[in-house]
C-alpha positions as CSV (number, residue, x, y, z in Angstrom):
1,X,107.9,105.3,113.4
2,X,108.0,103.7,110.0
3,X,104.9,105.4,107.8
4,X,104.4,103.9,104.5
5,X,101.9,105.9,102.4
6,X,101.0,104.4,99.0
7,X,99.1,106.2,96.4
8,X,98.2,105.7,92.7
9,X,95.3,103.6,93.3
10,X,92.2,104.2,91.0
11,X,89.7,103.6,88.7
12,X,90.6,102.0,85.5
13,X,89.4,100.1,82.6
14,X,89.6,96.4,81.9
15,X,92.8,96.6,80.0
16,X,94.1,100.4,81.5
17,X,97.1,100.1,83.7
18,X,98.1,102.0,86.8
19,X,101.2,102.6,89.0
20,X,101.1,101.8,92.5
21,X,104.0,103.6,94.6
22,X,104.7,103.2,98.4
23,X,107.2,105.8,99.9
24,X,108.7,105.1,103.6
25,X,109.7,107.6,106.1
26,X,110.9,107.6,109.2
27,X,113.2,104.6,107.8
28,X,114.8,103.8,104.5
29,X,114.3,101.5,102.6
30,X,117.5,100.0,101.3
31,X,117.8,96.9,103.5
32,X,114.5,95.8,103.3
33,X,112.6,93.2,100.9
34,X,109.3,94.5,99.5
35,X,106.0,92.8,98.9
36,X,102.8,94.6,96.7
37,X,99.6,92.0,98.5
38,X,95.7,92.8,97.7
39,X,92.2,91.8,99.5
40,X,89.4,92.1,97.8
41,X,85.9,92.1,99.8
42,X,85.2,89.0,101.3
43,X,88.7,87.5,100.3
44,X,92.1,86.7,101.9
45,X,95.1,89.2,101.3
46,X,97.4,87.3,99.0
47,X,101.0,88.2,97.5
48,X,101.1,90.2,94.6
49,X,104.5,90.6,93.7
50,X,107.6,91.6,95.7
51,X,111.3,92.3,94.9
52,X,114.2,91.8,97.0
53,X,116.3,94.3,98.9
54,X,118.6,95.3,96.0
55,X,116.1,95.0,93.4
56,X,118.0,91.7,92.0
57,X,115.2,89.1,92.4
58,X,111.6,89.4,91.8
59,X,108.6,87.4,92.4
60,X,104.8,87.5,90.9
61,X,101.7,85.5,92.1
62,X,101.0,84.0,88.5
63,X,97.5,85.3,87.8
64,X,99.6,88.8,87.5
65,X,102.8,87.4,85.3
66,X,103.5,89.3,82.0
67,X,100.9,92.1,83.5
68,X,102.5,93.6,86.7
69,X,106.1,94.5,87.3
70,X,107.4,95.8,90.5
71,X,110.5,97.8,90.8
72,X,112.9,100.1,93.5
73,X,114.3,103.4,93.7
74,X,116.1,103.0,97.0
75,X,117.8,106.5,96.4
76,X,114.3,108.0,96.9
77,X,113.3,105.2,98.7
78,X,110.3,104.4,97.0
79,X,108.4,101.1,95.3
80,X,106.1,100.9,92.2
81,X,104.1,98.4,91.0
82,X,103.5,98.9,87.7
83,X,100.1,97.1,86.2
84,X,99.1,96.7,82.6
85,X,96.4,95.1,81.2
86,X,93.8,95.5,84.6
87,X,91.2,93.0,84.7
88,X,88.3,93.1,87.2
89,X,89.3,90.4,89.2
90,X,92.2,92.6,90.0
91,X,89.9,95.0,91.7
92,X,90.7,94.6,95.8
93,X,92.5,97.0,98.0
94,X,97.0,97.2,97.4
95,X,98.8,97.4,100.1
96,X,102.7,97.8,100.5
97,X,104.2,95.6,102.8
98,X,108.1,95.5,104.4
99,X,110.2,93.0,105.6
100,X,113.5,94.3,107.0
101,X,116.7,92.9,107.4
102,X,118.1,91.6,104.4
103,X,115.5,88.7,104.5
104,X,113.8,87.2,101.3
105,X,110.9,88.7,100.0
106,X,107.8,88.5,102.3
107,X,104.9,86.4,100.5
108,X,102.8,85.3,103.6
109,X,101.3,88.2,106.5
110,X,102.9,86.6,109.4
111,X,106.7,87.6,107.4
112,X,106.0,91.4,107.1
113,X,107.1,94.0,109.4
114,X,105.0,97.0,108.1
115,X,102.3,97.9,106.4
116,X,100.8,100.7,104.4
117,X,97.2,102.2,105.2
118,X,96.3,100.6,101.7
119,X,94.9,102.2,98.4
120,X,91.9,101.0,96.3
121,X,92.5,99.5,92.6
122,X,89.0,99.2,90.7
123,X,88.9,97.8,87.0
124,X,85.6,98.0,85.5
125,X,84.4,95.5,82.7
């Protein structure tokens, strides 16, 4: 059974950054597409960002462009999400998200396979 454990969620300042980093076991990680998606209280979970299964091709929502960057280790099979310049709107709960297979990165719930348990990111004004 896939587990997918994220941590590196926190407390931060409006302009403080954080990493995010989701680790799989019980599968790796190397075929699979990656997506970083949030839901804050009372809201929809959206996409984030996600990267593809090489690491070749990424894609941002565009309210976190130039802010966020997501990158792969698939040697320790591991994703980070990397986030500069926190604003409070950018407070919700990050989960990881997997799509396996060699398929394009998952931007919508219905294309992911797995999810993590989720880690809370708060940015205070």
């Amino acid at each position: 059974q896939v587990q997918l454990p994220e941590s590196g969620g926190g407390l931060a300042q409006a302009g403080g950054s954080l990493r995010l980093s989701c680790v799989a076991s019980g599968r790796t990680f190397s075929s699979a597409a990656i997506g970083w998606f949030r839901q804050a209280p009372g809201k929809d979970r959206e996409f984030v960002a996600g990267i593809n299964w090489n690491g070749g091709r990424t894609h941002y929502t565009d309210s976190v462009k130039g802010r966020f960057t997501i990158s792969r280790d698939n040697a320790k099979n591991t994703v980070y999400l990397q986030m500069n310049g926190l604003k409070p709107e950018d407070t919700a709960v990050y989960y990881c998200a997997v799509r396996w297979g060699f398929k394009n990165i998952p931007m919508t719930r219905n294309e992911v396979d797995n999810w993590g348990q989720g880690t809370q990111v708060t940015a205070s004004s």
